[in-house]
C-alpha positions in Angstrom: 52.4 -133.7 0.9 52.0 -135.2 4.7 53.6 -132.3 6.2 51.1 -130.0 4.5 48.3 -132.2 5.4 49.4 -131.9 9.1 49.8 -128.0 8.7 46.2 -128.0 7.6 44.8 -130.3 10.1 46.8 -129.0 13.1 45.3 -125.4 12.0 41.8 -126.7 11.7 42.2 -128.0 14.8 43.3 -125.2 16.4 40.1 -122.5 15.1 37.6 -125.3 16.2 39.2 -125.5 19.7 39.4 -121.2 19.6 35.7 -121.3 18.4 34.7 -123.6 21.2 36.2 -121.8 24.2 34.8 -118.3 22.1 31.3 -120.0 22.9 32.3 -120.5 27.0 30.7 -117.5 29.1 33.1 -117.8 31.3 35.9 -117.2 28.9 34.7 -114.1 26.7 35.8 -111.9 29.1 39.6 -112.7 28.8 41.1 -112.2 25.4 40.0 -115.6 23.1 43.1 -115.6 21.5 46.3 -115.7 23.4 49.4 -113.5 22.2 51.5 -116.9 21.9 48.4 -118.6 19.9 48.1 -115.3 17.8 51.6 -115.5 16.8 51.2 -119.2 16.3 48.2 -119.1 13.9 50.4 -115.9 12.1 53.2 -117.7 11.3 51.8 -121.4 10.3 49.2 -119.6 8.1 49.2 -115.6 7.7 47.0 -115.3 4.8 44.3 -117.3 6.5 41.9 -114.6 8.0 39.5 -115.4 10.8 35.8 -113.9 10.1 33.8 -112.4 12.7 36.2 -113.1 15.5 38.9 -110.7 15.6 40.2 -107.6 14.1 43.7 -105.9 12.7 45.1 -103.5 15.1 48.6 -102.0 14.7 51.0 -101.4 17.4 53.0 -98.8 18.3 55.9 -100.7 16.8 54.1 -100.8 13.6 53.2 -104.6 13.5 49.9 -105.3 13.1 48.0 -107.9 15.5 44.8 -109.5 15.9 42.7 -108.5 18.6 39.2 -109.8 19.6 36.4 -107.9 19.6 35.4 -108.9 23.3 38.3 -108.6 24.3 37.2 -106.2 26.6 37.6 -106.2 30.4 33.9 -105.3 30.5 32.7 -107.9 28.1 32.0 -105.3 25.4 33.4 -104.1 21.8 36.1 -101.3 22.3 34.8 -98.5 20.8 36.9 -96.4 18.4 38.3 -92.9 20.0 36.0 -89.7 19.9 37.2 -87.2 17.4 36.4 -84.6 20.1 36.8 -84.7 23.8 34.5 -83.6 26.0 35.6 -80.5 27.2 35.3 -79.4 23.2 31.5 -80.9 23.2 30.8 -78.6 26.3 32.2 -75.6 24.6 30.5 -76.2 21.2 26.9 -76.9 22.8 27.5 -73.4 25.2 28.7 -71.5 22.3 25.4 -72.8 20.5 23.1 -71.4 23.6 24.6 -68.2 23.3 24.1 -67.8 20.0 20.5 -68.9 20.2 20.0 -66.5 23.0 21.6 -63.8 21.3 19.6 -64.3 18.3 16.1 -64.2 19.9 16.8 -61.4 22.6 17.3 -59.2 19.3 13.7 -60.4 17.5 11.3 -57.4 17.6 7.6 -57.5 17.2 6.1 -54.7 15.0 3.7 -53.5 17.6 6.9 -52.6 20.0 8.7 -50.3 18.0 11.5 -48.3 19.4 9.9 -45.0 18.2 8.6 -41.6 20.2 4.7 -40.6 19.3 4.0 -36.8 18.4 2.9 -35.0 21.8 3.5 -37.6 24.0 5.7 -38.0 27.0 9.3 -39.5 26.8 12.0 -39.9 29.2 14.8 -39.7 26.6 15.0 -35.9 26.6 15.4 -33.7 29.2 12.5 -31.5 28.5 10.1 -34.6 28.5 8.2 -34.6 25.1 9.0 -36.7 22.1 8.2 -33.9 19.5 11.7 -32.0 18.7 11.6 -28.5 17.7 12.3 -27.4 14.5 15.7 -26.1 13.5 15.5 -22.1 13.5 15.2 -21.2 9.8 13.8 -24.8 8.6 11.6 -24.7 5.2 9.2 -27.4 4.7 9.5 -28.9 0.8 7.4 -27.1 -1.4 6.9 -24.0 1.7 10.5 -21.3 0.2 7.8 -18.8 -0.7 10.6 -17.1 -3.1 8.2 -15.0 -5.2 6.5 -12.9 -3.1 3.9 -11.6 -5.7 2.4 -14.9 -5.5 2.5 -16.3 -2.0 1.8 -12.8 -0.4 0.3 -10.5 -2.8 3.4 -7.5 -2.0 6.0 -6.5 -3.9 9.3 -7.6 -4.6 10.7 -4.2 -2.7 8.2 -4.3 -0.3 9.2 -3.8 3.7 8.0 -7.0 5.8 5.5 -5.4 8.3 3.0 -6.9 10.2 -0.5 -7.0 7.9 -4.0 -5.4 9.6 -5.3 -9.2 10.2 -6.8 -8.3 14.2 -10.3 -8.1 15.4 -10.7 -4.7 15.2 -12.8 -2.5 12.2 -10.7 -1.4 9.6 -10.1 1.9 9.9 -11.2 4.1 6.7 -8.8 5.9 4.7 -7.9 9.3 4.8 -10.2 11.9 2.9 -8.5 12.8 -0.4 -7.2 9.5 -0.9 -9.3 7.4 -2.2 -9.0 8.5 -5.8 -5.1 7.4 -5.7 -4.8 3.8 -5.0 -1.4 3.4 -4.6 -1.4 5.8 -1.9 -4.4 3.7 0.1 -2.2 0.3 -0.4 1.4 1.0 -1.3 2.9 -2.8 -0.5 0.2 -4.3 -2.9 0.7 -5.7 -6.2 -1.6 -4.4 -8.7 -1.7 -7.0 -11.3 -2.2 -10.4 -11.4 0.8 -13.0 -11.2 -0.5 -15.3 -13.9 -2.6 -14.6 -16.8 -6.4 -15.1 -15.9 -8.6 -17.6 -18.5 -12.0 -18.5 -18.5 -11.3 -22.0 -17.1 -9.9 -19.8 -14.1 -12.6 -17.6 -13.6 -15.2 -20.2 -13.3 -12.8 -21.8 -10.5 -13.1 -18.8 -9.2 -16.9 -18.2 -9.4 -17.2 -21.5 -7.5 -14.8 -20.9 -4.9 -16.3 -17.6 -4.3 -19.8 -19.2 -3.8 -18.5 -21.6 -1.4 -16.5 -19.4 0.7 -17.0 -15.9 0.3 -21.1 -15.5 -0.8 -22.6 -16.5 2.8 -21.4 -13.2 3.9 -20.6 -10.9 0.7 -23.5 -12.2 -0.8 -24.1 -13.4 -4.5 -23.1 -10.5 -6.7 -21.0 -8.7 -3.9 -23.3 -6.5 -2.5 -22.2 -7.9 1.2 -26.2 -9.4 1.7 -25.4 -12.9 2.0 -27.5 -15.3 4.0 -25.1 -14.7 7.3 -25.7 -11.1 7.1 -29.4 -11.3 6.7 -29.8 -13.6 9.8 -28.2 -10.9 12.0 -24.6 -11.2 12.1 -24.6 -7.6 10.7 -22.5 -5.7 12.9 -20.6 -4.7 11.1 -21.7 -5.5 8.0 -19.8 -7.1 5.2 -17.8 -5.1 2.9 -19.7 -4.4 -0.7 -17.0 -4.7 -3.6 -18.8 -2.0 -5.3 -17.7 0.8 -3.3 -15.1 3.1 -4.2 -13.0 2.5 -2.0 -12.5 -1.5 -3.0 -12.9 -0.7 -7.1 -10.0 1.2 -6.8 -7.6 -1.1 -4.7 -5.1 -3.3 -5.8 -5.6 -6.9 -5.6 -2.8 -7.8 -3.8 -5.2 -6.0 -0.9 -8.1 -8.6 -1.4 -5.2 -11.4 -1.1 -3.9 -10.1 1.9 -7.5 -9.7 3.0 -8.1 -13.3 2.0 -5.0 -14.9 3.7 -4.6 -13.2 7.2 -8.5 -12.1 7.6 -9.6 -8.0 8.1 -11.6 -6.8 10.6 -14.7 -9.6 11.7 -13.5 -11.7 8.6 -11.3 -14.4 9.5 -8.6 -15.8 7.8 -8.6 -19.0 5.2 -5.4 -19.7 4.4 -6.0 -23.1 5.4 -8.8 -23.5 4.0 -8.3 -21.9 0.3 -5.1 -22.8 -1.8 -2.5 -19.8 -2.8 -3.8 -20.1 -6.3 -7.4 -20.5 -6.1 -7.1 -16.7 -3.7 -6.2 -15.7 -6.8 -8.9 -16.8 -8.6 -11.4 -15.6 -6.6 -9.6 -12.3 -7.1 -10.3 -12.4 -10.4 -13.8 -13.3 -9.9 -14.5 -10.4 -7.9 -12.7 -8.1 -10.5 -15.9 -9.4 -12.8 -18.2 -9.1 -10.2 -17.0 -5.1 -9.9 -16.8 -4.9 -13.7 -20.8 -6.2 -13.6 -22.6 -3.8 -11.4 -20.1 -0.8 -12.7 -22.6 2.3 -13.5 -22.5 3.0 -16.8 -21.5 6.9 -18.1 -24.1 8.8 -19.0 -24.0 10.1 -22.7 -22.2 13.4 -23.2 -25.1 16.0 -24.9 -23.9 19.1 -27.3 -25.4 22.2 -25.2 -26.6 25.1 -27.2 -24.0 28.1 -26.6 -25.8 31.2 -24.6 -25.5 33.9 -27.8 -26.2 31.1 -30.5 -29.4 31.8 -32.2 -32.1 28.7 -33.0 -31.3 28.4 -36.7 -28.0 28.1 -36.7 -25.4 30.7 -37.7 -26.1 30.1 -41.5 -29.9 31.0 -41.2 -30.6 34.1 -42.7 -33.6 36.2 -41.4 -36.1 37.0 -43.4 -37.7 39.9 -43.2 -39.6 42.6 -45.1 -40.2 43.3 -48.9 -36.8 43.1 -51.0 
């Protein structure tokens, strides 16, 4: 019992004595616990831990030893080692600019599109305009024109030549022909290319009072308003001639889409469809002012007497 009441004594003596020189200034800058002391306190009481003074660090034999905390040569804690070194840090934070650069070099506002504007200059191509040419043979979507009845008022077999569309008069037919239409206009179609109802006859009639009455005037007569106010030379054609009862209607399309004589074209202005409408319009128009045959009368024959062959004369006394 008195030997392990001097074991406990002698070690409370010796952390009072290690606590007092901890409080010295002048000694916190050495290690407060000597190796020999350490090894001392170890062996006469190794469960015994010391709070707030030191801390367990293992050697490189494996042994673990107490170390202070200020045991520093520069009076401060030892901080634990970096799990980077500083060349890594330097790489990471460059490899972070870059990407940071990189990412807002590529940000684009709307307003500076990459993009070429129709007719305007560009450097890009060698020529100097931003508008490319067309491929040689390109058709627009919804622009094939297969049928050809439709689109161009001509027949299926019909040669491609260039329609009478210029400035100058058109030039009358020959004398004899104009009682054989297909000889005056050979390329036209004749018939229409989709039946005609009364829904599309009053499209028509509404068309034609837009476009075509200022000049052909309103029942066809070619005394509309412009030709009245002097733009009368020549004057406009009158559908009720012979010459236009007689043709086709694939001539009044033709007429309609590339223009004849002083009357321009309005293919821009009047859809394929609605031409033909109009077309039909003006067949109604023609069918309108069409003279009506005179009544055939029976003619007496030159030998035929006034009473009839079956009258008998009557003459003298039986």
């Amino acid at each position: 019992m008195s030997a392990m009441w001097n074991c406990e004594s002698v070690n409370s003596e010796r952390l009072a004595v290690s606590c007092q020189r901890l409080r010295r200034p002048d000694v916190r800058k050495g290690p407060a616990f000597p190796r020999a002391h350490v090894l001392g306190l170890r062996e006469t009481a190794p469960r015994q831990p010391v709070r707030g003074v030191a801390s367990h660090v293992s050697n490189c034999d494996g042994r673990s030893e107490r170390q202070s905390l200020s045991a520093h040569p520069g009076g401060k804690a030892a901080l634990p080692s970096s799990r980077f070194s500083w060349s890594q840090v330097l790489i990471l934070l460059l490899l972070t600019a870059y990407c940071l650069l990189l990412t807002s070099a590529c940000r684009r506002d709307m307003q500076d599109q990459p993009k070429s504007i129709a007719y305007r200059e560009s450097t890009f191509f060698r020529d100097g305009v931003s508008s490319r040419p067309l491929v040689p043979g390109t058709v627009p979507r919804g622009y094939l024109r297969a049928d050809r009845e439709f689109y161009f008022g001509k027949k299926t077999n019909a040669p491609n030549q260039p329609t009478n569309s210029g400035g100058a008069a058109t030039v009358a037919p020959a004398a004899g022909a104009s009682s054989n239409p297909a000889a005056l206009y050979p390329d036209d179609v004749e018939t229409f290319p989709f039946p005609i109802t009364k829904e599309a006859l009053d499209r028509g009639q509404a068309r034609y009072d837009i476009f075509c009455s200022v000049c052909h005037g309103a029942t066809g007569n070619g005394d509309g308003i412009i030709a009245r106010r002097g733009l009368n030379k020549p004057l406009p054609a009158s559908y009720h001639q012979d010459r236009l009862r007689q043709a086709p209607v694939g001539h009044f399309f033709d007429a309609m889409t590339n223009g004849w004589g002083a009357m321009p074209a309005y293919a821009s202005q009047i859809p394929v469809e609605v031409r033909w409408k109009i077309i039909a319009y003006i067949r109604a128009l023609q069918l309108s002012q069409m003279p009506s045959a005179p009544k055939a009368q029976a003619t007496p024959a030159p030998n035929a007497k006034p009473g009839g062959p079956n009258t008998k004369a009557t003459g003298g006394k039986k």
